[in-house]
Backbone bond lengths (Angstrom), bond angles and torsions (degrees), N, CA, C in turn:
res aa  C-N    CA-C-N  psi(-1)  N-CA   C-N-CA  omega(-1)  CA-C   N-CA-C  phi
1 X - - - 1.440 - - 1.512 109.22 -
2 X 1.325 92.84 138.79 1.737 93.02 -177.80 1.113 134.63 -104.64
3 X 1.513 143.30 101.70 1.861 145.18 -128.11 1.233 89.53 -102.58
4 X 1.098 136.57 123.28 1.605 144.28 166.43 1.358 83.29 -73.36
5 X 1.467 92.63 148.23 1.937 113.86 172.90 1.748 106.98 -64.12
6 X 0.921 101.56 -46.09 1.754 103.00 -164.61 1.203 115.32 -61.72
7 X 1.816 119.43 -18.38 1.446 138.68 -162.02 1.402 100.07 -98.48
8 X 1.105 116.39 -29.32 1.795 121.44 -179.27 1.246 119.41 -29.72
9 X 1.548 129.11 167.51 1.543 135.77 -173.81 1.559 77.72 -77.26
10 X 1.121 137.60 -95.31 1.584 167.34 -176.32 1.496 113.73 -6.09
11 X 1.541 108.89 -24.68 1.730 113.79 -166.60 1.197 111.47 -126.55
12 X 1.335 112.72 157.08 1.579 111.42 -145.38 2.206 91.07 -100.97
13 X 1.181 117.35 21.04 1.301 106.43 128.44 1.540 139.78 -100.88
14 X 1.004 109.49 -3.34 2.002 111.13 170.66 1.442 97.51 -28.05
15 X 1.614 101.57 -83.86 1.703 94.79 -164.20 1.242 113.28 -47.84
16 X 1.647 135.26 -42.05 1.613 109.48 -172.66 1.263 111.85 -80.45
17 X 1.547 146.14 9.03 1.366 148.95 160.45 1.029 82.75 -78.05
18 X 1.962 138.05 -84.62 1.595 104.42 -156.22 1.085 135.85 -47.74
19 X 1.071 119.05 -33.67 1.611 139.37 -168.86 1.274 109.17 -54.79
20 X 1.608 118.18 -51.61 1.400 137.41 174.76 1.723 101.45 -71.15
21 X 1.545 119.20 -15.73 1.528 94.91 177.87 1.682 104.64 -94.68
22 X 1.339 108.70 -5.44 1.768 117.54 -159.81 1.839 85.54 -75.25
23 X 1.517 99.40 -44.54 0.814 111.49 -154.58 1.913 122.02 -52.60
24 X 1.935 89.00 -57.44 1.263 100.59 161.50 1.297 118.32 -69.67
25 X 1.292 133.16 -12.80 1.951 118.57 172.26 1.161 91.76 -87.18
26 X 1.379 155.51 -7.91 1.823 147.38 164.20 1.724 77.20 -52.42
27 X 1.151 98.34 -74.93 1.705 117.71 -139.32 1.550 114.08 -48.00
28 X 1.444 98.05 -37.16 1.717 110.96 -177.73 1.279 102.63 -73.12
29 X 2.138 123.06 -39.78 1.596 102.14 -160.82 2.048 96.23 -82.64
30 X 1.023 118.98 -27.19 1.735 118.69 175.76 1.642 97.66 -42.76
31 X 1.372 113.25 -61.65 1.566 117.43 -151.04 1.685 92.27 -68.79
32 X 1.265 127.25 -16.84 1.545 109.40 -154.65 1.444 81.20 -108.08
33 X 1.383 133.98 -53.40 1.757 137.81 155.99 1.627 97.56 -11.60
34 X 1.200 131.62 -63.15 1.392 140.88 -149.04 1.425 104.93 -102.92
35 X 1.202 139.67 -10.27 1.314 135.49 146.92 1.660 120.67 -86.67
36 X 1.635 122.60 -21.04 1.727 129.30 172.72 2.093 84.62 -70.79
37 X 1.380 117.59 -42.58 1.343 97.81 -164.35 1.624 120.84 -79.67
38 X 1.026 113.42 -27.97 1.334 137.38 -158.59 1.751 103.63 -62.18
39 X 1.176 118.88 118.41 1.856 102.38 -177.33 1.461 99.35 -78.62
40 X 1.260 113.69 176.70 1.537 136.60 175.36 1.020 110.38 -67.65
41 X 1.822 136.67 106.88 1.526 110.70 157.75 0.885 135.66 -46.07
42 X 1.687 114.75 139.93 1.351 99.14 156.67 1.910 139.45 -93.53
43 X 1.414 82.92 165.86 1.523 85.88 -152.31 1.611 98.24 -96.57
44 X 1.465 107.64 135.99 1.780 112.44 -172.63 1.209 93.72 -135.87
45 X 1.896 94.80 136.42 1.656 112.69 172.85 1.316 127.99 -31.84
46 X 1.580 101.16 116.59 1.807 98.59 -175.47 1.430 106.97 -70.77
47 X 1.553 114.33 147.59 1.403 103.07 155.30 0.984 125.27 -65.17
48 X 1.865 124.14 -169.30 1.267 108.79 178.18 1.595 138.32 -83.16
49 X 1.515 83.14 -7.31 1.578 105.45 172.86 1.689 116.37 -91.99
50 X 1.822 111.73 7.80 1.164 105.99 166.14 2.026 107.17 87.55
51 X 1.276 89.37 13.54 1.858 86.03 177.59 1.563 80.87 -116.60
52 X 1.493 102.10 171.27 1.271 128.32 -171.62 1.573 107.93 -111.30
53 X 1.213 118.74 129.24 1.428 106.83 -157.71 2.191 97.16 -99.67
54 X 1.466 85.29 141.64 1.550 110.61 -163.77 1.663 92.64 -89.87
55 X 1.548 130.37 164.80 1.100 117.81 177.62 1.779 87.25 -103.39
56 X 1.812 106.17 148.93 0.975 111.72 -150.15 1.942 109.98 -99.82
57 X 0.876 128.51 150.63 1.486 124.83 -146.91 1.809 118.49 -156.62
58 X 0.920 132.00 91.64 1.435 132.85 167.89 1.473 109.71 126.37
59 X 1.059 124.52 -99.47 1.679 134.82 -178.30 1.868 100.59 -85.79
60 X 1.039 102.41 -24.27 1.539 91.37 -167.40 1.366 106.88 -93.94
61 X 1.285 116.17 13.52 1.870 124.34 -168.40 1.749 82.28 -92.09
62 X 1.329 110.78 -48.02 1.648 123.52 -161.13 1.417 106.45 -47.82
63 X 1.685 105.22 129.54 1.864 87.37 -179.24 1.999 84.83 -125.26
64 X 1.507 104.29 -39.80 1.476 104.29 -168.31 1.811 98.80 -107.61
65 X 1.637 122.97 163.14 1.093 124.36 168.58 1.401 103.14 -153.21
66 X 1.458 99.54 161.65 1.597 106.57 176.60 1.720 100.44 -134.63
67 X 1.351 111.11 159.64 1.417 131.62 -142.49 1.316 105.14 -124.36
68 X 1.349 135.61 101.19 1.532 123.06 -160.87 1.610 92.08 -93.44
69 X 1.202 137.37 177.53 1.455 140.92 -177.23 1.438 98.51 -82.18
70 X 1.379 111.11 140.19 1.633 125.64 168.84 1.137 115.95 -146.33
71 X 1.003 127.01 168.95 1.830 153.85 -166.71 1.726 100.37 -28.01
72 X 0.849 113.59 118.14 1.839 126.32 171.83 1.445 99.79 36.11
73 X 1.582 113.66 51.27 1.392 116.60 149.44 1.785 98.28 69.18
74 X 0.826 100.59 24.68 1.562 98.44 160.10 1.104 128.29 -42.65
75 X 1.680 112.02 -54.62 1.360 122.94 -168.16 1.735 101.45 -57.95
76 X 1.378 115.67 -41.79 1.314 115.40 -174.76 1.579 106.37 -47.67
77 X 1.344 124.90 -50.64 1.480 131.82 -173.69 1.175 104.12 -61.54
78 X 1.222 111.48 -32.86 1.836 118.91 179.83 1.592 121.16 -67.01
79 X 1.122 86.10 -34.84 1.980 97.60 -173.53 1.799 96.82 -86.41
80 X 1.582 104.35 -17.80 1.874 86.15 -174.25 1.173 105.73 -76.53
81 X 2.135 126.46 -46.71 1.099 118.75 177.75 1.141 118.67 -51.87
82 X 1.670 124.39 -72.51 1.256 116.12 -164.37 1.221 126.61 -40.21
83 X 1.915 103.33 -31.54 1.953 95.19 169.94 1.222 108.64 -63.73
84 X 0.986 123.74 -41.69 1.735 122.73 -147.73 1.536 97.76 -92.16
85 X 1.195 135.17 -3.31 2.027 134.76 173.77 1.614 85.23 -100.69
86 X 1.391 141.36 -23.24 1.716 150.72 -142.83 1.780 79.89 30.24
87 X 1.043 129.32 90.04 1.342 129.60 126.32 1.589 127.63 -77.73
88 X 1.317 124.83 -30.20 1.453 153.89 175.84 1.354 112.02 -127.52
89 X 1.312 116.71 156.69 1.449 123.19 142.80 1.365 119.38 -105.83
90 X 1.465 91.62 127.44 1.979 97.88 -165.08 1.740 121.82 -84.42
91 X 1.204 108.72 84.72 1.665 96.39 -174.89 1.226 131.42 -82.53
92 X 1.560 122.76 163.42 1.422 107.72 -176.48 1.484 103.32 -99.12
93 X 1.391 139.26 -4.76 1.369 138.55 -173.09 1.707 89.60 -95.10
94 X 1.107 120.63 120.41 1.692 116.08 154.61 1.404 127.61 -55.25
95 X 1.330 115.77 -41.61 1.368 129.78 167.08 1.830 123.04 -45.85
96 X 1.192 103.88 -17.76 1.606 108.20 -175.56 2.000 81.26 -122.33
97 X 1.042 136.02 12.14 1.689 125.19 164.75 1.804 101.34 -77.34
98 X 1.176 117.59 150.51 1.524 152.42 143.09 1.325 102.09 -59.59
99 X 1.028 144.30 -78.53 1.618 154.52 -149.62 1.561 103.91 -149.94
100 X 1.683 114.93 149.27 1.234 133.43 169.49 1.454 113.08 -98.53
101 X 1.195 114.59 138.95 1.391 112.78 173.52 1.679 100.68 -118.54
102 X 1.582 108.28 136.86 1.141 124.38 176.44 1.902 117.13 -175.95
103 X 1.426 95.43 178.80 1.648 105.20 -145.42 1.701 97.05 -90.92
104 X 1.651 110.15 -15.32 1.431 116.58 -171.04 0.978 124.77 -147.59
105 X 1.317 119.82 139.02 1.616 112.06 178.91 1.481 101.97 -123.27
106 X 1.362 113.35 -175.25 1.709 125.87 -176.93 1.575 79.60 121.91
107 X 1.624 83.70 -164.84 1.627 117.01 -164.77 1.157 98.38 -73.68
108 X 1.220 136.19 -25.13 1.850 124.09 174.72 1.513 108.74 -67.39
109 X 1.129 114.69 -37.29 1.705 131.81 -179.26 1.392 95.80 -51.49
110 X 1.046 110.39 -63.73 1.462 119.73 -161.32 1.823 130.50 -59.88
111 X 1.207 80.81 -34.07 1.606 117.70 168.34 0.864 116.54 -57.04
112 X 1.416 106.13 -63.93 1.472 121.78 176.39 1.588 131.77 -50.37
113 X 1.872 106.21 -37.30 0.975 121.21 162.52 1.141 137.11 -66.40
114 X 1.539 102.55 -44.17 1.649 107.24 -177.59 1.763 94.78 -71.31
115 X 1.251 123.69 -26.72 1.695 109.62 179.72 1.542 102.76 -68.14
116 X 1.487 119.34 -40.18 1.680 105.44 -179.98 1.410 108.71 -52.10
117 X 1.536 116.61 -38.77 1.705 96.90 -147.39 1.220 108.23 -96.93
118 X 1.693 122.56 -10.57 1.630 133.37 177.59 1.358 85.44 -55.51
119 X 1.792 99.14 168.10 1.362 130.78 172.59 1.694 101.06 -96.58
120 X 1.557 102.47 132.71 1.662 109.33 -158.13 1.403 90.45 -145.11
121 X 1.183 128.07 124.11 1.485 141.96 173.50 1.451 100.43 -64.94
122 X 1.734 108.87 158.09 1.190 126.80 -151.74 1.569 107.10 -60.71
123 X 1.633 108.27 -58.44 1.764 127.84 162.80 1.466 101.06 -19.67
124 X 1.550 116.40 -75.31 1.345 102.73 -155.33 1.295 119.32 -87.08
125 X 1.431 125.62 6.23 1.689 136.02 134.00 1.179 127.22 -33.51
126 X 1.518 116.33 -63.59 1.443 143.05 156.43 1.488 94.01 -34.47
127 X 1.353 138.31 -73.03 1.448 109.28 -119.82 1.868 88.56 -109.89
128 X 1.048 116.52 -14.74 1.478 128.24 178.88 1.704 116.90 -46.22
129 X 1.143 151.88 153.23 0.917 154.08 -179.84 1.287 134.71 -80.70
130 X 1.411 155.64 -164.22 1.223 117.09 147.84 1.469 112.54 -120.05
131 X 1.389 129.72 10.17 1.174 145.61 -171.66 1.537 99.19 -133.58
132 X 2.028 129.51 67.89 1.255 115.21 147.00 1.416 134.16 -30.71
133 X 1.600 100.63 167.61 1.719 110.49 153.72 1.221 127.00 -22.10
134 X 1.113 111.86 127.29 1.675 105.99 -177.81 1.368 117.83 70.83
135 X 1.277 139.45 30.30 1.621 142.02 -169.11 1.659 98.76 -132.53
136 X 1.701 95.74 23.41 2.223 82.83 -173.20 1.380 84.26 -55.38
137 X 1.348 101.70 -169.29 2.139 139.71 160.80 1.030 89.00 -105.93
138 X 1.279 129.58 -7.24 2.104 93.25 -170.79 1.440 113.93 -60.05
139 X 1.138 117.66 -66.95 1.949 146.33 -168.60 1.483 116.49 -64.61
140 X 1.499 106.67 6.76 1.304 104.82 179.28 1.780 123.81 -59.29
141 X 0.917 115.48 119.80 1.936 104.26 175.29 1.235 102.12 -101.04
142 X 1.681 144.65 -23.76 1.591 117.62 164.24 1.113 107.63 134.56
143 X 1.424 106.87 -7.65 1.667 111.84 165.66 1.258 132.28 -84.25
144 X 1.455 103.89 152.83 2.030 79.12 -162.48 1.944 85.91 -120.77
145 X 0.961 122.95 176.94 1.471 136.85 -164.94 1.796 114.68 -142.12
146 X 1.188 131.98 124.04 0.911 165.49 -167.28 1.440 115.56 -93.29
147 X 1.066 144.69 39.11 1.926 130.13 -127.83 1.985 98.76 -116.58
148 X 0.984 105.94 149.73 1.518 120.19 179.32 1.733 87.39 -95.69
149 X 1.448 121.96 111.91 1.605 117.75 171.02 1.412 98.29 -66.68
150 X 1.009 148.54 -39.34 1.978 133.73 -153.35 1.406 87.09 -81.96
151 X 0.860 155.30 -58.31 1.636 154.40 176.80 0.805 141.53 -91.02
152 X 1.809 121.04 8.36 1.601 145.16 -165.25 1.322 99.19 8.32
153 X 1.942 107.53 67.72 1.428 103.50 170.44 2.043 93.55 -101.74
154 X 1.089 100.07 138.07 1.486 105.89 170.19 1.838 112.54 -88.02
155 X 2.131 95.91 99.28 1.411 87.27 179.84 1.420 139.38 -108.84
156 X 2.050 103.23 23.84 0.982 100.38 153.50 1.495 95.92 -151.63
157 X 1.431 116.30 -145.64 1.902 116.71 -170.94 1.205 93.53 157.57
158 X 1.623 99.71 139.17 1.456 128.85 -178.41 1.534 93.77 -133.09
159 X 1.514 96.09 157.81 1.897 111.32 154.00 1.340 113.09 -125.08
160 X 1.047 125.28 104.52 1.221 131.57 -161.66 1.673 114.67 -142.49
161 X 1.078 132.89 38.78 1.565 150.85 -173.83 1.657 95.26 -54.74
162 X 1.709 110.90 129.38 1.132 96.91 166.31 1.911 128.75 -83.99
163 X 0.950 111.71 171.66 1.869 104.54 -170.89 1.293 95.38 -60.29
164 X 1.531 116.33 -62.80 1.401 115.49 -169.88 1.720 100.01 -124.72
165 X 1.641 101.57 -167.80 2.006 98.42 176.49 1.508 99.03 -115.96
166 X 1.502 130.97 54.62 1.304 130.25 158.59 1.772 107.06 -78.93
167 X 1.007 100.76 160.17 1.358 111.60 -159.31 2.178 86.60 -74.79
168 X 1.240 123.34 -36.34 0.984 128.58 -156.83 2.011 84.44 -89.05
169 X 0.681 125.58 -45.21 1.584 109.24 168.30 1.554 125.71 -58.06
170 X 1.228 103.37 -69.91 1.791 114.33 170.15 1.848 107.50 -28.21
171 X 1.326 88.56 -49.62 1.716 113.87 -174.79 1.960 100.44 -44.86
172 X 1.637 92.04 -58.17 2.108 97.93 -174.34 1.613 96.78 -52.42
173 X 1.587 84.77 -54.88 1.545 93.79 -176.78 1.634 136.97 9.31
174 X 1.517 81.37 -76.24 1.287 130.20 -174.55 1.416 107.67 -72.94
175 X 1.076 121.04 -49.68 1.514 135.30 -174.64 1.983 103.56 -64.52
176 X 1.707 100.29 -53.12 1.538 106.05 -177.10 1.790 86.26 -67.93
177 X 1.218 145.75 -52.00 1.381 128.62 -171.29 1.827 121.74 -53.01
178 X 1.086 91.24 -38.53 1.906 97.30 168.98 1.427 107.88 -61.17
179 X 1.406 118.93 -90.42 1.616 116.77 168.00 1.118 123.92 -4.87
180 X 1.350 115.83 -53.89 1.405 107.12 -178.10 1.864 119.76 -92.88
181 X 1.309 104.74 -11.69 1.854 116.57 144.14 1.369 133.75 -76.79
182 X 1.142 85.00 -22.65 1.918 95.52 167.32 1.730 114.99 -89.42
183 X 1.510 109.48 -20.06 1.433 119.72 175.79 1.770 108.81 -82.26
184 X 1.087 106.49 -38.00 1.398 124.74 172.86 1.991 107.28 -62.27
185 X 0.548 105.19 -68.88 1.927 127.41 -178.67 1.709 99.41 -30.64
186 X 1.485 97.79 -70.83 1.419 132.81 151.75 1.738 79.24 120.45
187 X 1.304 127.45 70.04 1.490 127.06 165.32 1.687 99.40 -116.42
188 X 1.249 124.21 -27.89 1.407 117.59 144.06 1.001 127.53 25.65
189 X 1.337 151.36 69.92 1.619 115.54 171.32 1.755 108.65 -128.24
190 X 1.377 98.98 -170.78 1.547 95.10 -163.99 1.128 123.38 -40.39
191 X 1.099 119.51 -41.09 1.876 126.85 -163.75 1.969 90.53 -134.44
192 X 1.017 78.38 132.58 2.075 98.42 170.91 1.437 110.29 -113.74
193 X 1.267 115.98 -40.53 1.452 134.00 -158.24 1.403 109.59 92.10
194 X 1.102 108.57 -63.91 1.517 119.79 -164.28 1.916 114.46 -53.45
195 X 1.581 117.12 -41.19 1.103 156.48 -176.16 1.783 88.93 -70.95
């Protein structure tokens, strides 16, 4: 066996060679301790691109939405992008929507919702309005809302107020509100046109 000089009883490296060997036999019995304990991952079907698919949760559950009326017809600008990027599919029945999009929430919101999604005979379809209680424009501040109706969980939110209510503002508006739902989504990609 062969004693390196520096490791010797006699030379004033012994102690920092042992130290460094204490050191590495700590290190080896932890790592081998921590691989006897450790269970086996498990292993889940790759996609085809080699990612592992996550179960899917919040904005990305959303496939359809419906658009309640907001501030100088916004929603209209809202329902053209999202069709036309297909970030959503825009329906006109609320009852077949994933998520509501709108300018307000509270107890008018709510109201409003549980009246969309009840079962309502044909008459009082007809004679109903399309801007309930609680749906003024006055109080708007510019945020728009994303909302799961069965759980009025809010699952996404922008601030996005337009400068003024010209049709050519509301219009960017609308345009800067997609972009940044389409950046969110992550359907995004380099060129949109519209963007």
């Amino acid at each position: 066996m062969a004693v390196r000089k520096d490791c010797g009883p006699s030379s004033r490296g012994y102690h920092g060679c042992m130290r460094r060997w204490i050191l590495w036999a700590v290190l080896g019995a932890a790592l081998n301790a921590g691989a006897a304990q450790a269970p086996a991952p498990e292993k889940k079907p790759a996609k085809p691109g080699g990612e592992t698919s996550k179960p899917a949760t919040g904005i990305a559950t959303v496939k359809k939405v419906y658009l309640l009326p907001m501030r100088a017809s916004l929603d209209q600008y809202l329902a053209s992008y999202i069709t036309s990027q297909r970030i959503f599919e825009v329906v006109a029945d609320p009852k077949r929507a994933d998520a509501i999009f709108t300018d307000r929430l509270g107890e008018s919101f709510e109201k409003r919702v549980s009246e969309l999604l009840k079962e309502k005979d044909q008459e009082a379809a007809k004679t109903e309005t399309p801007r309930g209680e609680g749906m003024s424009a006055s109080r708007t501040a510019g945020t728009i809302f994303l909302v799961e109706p069965k759980s009025m969980t809010v699952l996404w939110s922008v601030y996005q107020p337009p400068k003024n209510l010209t049709r050519e503002e509301v219009d960017a508006c609308a345009r800067r509100i997609v972009r940044d739902l389409a950046t969110e989504k992550g359907t995004r990609k380099k060129r949109l046109g519209i963007f």
